[in-house]
C-alpha distance (Angstrom), angle and dihedral (degrees) to the residues before:
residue distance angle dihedral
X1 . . .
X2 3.68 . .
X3 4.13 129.9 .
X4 3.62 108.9 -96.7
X5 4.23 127.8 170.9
X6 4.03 104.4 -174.1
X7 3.66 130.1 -156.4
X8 3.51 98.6 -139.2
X9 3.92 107.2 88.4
X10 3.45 132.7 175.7
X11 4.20 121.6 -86.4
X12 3.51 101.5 -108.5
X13 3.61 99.9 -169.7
X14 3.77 88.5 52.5
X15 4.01 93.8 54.1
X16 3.95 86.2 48.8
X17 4.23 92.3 50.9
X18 4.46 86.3 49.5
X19 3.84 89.3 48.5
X20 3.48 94.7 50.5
X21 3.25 89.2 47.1
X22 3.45 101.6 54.9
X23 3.61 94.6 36.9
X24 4.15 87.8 64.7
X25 3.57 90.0 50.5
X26 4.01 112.8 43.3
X27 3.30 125.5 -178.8
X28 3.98 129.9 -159.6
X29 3.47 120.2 -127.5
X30 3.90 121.0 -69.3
X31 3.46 75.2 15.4
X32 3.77 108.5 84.6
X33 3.71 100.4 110.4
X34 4.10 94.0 142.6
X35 3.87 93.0 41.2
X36 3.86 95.3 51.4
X37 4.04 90.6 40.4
X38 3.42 92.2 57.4
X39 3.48 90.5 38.4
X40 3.84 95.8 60.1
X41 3.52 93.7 36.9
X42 3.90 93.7 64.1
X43 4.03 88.6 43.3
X44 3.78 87.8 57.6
X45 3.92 97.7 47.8
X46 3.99 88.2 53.4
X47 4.07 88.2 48.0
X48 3.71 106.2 -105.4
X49 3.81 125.0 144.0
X50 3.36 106.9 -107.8
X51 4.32 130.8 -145.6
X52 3.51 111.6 -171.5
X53 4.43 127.0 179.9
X54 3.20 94.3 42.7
X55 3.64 112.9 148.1
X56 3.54 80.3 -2.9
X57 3.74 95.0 -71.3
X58 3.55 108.7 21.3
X59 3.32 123.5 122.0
X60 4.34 129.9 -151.2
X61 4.00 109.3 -161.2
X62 3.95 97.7 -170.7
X63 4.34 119.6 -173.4
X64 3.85 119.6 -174.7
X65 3.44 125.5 -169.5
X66 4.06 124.9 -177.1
X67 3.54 120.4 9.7
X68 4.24 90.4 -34.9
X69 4.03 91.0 -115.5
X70 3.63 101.7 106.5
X71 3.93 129.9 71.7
X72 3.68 123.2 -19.2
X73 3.49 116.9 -148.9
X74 4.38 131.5 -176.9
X75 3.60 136.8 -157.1
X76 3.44 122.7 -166.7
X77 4.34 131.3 -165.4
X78 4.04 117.8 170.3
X79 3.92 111.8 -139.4
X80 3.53 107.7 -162.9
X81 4.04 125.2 117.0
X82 4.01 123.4 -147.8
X83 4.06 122.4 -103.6
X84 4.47 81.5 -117.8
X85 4.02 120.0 126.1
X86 3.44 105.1 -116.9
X87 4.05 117.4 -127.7
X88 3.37 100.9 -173.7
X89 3.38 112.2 110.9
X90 3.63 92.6 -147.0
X91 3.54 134.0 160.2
X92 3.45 95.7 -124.7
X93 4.12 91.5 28.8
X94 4.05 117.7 153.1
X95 4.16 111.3 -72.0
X96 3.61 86.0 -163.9
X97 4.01 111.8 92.8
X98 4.07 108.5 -131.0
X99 4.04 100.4 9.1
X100 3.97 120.0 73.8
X101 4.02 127.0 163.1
X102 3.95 93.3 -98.0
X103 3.66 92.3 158.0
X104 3.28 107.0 52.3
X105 4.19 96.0 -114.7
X106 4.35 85.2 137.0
X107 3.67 83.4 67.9
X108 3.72 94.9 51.5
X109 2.86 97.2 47.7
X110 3.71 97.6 51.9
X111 3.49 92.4 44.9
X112 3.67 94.8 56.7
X113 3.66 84.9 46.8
X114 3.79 86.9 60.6
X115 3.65 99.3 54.9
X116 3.66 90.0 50.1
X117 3.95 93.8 60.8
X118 3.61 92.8 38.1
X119 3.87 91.4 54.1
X120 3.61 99.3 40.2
X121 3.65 87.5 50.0
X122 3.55 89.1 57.0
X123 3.33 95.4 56.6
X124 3.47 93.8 50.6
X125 3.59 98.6 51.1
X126 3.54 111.1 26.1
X127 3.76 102.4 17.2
X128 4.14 129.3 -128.2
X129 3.61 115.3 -106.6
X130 3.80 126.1 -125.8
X131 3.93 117.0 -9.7
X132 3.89 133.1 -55.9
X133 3.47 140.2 136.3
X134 3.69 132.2 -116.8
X135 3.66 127.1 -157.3
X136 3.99 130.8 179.9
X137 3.80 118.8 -160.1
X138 3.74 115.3 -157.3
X139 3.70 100.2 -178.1
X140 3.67 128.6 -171.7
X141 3.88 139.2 -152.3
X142 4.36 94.3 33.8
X143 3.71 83.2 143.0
X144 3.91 100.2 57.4
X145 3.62 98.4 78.1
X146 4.00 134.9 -145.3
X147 4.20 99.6 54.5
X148 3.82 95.5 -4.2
X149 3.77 121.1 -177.3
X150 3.85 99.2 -62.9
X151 4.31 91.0 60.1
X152 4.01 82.2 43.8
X153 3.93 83.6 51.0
X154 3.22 94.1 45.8
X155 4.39 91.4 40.0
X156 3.85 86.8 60.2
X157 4.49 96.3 52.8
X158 3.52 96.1 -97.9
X159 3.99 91.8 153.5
X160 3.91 90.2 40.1
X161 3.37 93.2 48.1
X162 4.36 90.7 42.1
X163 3.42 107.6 25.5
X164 4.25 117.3 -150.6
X165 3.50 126.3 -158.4
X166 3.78 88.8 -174.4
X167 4.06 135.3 -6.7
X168 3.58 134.9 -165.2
X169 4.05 131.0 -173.1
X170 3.96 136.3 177.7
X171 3.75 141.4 -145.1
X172 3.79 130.1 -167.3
X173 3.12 115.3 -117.3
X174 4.37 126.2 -156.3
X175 3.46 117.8 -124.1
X176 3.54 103.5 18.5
X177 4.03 108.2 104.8
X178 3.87 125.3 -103.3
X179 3.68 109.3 -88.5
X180 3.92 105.8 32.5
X181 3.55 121.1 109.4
X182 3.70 112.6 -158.6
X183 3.77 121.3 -148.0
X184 4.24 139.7 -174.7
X185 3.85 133.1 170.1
X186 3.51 120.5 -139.2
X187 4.02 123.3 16.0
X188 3.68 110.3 0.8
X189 3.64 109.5 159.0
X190 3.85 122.0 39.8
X191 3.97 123.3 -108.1
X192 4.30 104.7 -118.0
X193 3.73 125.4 -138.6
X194 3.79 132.9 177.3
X195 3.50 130.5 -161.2
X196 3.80 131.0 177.3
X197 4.05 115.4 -151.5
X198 4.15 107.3 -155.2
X199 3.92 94.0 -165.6
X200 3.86 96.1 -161.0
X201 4.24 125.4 -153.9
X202 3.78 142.2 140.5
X203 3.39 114.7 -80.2
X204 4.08 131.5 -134.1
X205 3.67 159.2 165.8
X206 3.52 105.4 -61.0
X207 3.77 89.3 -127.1
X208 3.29 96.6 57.9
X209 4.09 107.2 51.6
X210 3.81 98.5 154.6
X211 4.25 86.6 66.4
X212 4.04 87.3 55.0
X213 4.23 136.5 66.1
X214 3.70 91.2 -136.9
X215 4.07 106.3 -149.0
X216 3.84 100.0 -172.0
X217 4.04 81.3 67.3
X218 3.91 91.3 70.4
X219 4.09 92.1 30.4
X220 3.66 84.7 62.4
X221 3.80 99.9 44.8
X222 3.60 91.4 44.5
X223 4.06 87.9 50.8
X224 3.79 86.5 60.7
X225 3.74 95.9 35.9
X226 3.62 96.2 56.9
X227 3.95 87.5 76.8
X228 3.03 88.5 67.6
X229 3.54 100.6 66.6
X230 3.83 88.1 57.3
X231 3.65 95.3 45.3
X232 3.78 101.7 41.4
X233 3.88 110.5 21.5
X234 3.62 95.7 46.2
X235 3.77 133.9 79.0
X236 4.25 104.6 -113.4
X237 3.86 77.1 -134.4
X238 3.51 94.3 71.1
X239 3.80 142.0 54.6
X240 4.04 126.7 -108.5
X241 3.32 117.5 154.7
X242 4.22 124.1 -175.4
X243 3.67 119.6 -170.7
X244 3.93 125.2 -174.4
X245 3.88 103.4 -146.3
X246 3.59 101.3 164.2
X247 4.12 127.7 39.8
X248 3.92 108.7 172.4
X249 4.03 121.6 165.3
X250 3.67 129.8 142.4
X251 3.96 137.7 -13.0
X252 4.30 99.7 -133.4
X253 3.55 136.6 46.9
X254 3.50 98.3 -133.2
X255 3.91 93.2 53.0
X256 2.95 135.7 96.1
X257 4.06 109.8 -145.6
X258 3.72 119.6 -139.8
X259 3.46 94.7 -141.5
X260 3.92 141.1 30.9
X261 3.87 126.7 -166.8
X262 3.78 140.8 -165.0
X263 3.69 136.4 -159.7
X264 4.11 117.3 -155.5
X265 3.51 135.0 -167.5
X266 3.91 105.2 -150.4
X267 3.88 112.8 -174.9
X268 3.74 131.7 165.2
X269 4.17 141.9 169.8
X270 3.96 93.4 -138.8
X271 4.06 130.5 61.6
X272 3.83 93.7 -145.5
X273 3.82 88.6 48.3
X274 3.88 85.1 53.6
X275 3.43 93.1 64.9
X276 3.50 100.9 49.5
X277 3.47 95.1 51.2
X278 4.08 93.3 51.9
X279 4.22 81.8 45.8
X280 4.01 92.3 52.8
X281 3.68 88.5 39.2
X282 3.66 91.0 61.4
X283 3.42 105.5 39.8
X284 3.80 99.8 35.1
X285 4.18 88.7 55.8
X286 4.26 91.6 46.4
X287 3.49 88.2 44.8
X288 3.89 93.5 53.7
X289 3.95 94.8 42.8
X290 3.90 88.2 54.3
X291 3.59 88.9 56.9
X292 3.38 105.1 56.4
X293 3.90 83.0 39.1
X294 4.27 94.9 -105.2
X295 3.40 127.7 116.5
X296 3.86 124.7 -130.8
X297 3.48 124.3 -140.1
X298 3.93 112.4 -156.8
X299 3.64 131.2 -153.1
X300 3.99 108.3 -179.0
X301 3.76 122.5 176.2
X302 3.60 132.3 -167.1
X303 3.70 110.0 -135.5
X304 4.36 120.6 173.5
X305 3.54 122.8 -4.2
X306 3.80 125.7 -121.5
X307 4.10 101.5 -75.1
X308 3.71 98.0 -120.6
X309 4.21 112.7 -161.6
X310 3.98 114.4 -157.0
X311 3.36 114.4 -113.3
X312 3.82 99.6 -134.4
X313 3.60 98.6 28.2
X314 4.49 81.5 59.6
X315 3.28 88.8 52.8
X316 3.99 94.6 57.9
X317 3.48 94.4 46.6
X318 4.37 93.6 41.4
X319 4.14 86.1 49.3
X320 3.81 93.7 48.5
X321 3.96 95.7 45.5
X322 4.06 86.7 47.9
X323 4.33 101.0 44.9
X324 4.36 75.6 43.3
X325 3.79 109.9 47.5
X326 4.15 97.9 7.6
X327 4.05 127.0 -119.2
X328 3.39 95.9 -60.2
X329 3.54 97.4 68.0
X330 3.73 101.4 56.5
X331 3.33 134.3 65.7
X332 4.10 114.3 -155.9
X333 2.67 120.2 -163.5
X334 3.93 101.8 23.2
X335 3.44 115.6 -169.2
X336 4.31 111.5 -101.2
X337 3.61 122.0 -105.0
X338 3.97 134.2 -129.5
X339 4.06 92.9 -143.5
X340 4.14 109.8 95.2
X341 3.33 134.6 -138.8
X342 3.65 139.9 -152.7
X343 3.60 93.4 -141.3
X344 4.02 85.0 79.0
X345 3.93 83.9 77.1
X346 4.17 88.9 65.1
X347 3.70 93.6 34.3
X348 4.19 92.6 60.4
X349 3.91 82.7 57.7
X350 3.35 103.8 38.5
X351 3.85 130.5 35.3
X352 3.36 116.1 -114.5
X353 4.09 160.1 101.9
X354 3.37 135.7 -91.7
X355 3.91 119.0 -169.7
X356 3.52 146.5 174.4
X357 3.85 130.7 -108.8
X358 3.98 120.0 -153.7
X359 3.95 117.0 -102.4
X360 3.56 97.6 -176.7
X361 3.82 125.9 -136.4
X362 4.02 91.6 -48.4
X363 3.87 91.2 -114.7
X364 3.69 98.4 103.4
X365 4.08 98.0 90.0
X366 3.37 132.2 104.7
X367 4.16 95.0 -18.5
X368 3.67 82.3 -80.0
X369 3.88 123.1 112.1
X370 3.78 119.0 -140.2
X371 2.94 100.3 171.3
X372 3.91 137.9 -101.7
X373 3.56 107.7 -68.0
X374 4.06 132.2 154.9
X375 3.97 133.1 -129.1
X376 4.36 117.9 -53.6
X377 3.84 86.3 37.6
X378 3.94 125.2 136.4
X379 3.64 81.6 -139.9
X380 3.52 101.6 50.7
X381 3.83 119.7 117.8
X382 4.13 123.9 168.8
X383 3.85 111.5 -114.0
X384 3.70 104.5 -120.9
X385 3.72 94.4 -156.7
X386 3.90 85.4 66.2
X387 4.17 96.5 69.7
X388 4.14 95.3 62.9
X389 4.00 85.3 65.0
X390 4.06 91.9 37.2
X391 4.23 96.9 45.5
X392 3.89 91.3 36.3
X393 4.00 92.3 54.2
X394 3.70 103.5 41.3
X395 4.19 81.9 48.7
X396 3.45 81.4 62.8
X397 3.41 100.1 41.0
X398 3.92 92.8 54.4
X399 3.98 90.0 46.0
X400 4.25 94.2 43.8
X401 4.23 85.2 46.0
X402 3.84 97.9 54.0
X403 4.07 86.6 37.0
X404 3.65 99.0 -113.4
X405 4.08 124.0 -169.8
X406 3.31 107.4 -106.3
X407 3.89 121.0 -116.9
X408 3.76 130.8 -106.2
């Protein structure tokens, strides 16, 4: 793989019209027929074979050059918007009541949109040397949870059918400035479990306890006990977190309910640590039912997988983004995150990295300030002036992986 810096770069102003675009129009997930027909409609114009109803909507953009028996490369964008009332006030703000692009998936899109063009107008133009294969993922349903769109994807062939040697995907990321690229090997983003604990009793008057099996007794131990799994069964050198979302018991004061529930977030950086936490989980929450003399009927689900980065695959894309955009503008190693992603599912079968690309402080739109805010926010709007550094790297990434002459 030799150092390349092409000349062909991605059209910015394009990538800003398809976000826009997008943006105005979200789609939940399974749901983006719009997205992924305008998606495959620009892959067609620029002469790529096109796979379409995939996971419903996905859509597989595939360019060969050469014979087709050399390297095999993927890109991958998700498409799908959040069910969130956007408050933005925006130009180009949601038109759809109750879903807005609060994560930032227009921008993907568009971005991977913009490497397509600028790659098939390579080829045109100035030609690809040798033989390789590239293939663009445009996903849908990353926000859905539990086996989201890429283990659907991945359900329905797509690597048999599109073989990768290597893939590599990005998320924007608030608060980080415009222009950085932020990289880590190994686990960067934490696998995501639920589990809801249905702590079961007899209920009662309220004034007359002793004639009940009160359940919110061992709902609220186990609400404080769960701490304890993180602060005691878990090496301090690793990361476990467990969140109680939901708390539901009752509908009177003077009743006592016969049953109590619980709804957990359970997230963690390390597989083994996974397992212990589910363990814990389980025996911690019987334990406390049978002490209060309840029982506790558990319902745990494994969501994500720990997002697992490739060691030498990171390294490609962290020594590209430096010799391109200098030291300054990337941070490696950046510090791992406790958000999930269902990209993890394509990165346990093929090597690869997924990184993050700066969105600023979100006050760059429209000479109005909103306000810094993150991702899931009504507020939320992708920075445009993010996807020239995003498109213009991963074009280089592509043309440094399959070893590419450089341009004059």
């Amino acid at each position: 793989m030799t150092t390349v810096n092409i000349d062909i770069k991605p059209d910015l102003d394009q990538m800003k019209a398809w976000r826009r675009q997008i943006h105005q129009h979200p789609e939940l997930g399974f749901e983006e027929f719009s997205t992924s027909q305008l998606v495959a409609d620009r892959l067609r114009t620029w002469g790529y074979e096109v796979h379409t109803g995939i996971a419903v909507t996905g859509v597989v953009g595939v360019l060969r050059w050469g014979d087709g028996t050399g390297l095999r490369l993927g890109l991958r964008a998700d498409m799908d918007a959040l069910p969130i009332q956007e408050a933005t006030g925006l130009p180009w703000a949601s038109q759809v009541d109750g879903k807005m692009h609060a994560c930032g998936h227009d921008g993907h899109t568009a971005i991977l949109l913009g490497v397509a063009e600028a790659m098939s107008r390579r080829q045109r133009e100035q030609g690809l040397t040798g033989s390789g294969t590239l293939t663009l993922i445009f996903q849908p349903a990353e926000e859905l949870g539990g086996g989201g769109g890429a283990q659907r994807m991945l359900d329905e062939g797509l690597f048999e059918r599109f073989p990768c040697d290597a893939l590599f995907a990005l998320h924007n990321f608030p608060g980080v400035p415009v222009g950085r690229l932020c990289f880590r090997e190994g686990a960067f983003m934490a696998s995501s479990d639920t589990a809801r604990l249905t702590f079961i009793g007899k209920g009662g008057h309220g004034a007359l306890p002793q004639l009940s099996q009160d359940p919110t007794l061992p709902a609220a131990a186990t609400v404080l006990a769960l701490q304890s799994i993180v602060g005691r069964n878990v090496d301090p050198n690793q990361v476990a977190v467990i969140s109680v979302g939901k708390m539901q018991a009752g509908s009177a004061a003077n009743v006592i309910p016969n049953t109590a529930e619980l709804e957990l977030s359970i997230r963690t950086l390390d597989p083994a640590v996974r397992d212990t936490l589910e363990r814990r989980v389980r025996t911690l929450a019987q334990a406390q039912a049978a002490a209060f003399d309840c029982q506790c009927d558990i319902d745990y689900q494994r969501g994500y997988p720990v997002l697992m980065n490739d060691p030498a695959m990171t390294r490609l894309a962290v020594d590209t983004a430096r010799e391109q955009f200098g030291d300054d503008s990337v941070e490696a190693p950046t510090a791992p995150l406790t958000g999930s992603e269902d990209c993890a599912y394509f990165l346990e079968q093929v090597p690869g990295c997924y990184f993050l690309v700066g969105n600023g402080d979100n006050g760059h739109q429209a000479g109005a300030r909103l306000g810094p805010c993150s991702l899931h926010n009504p507020h939320y709007d992708f920075n445009d002036d993010c996807m020239e550094t995003a498109a213009t790297f991963l074009v280089n990434l592509v043309a440094r992986y399959f070893g590419q002459p450089a341009q004059p």
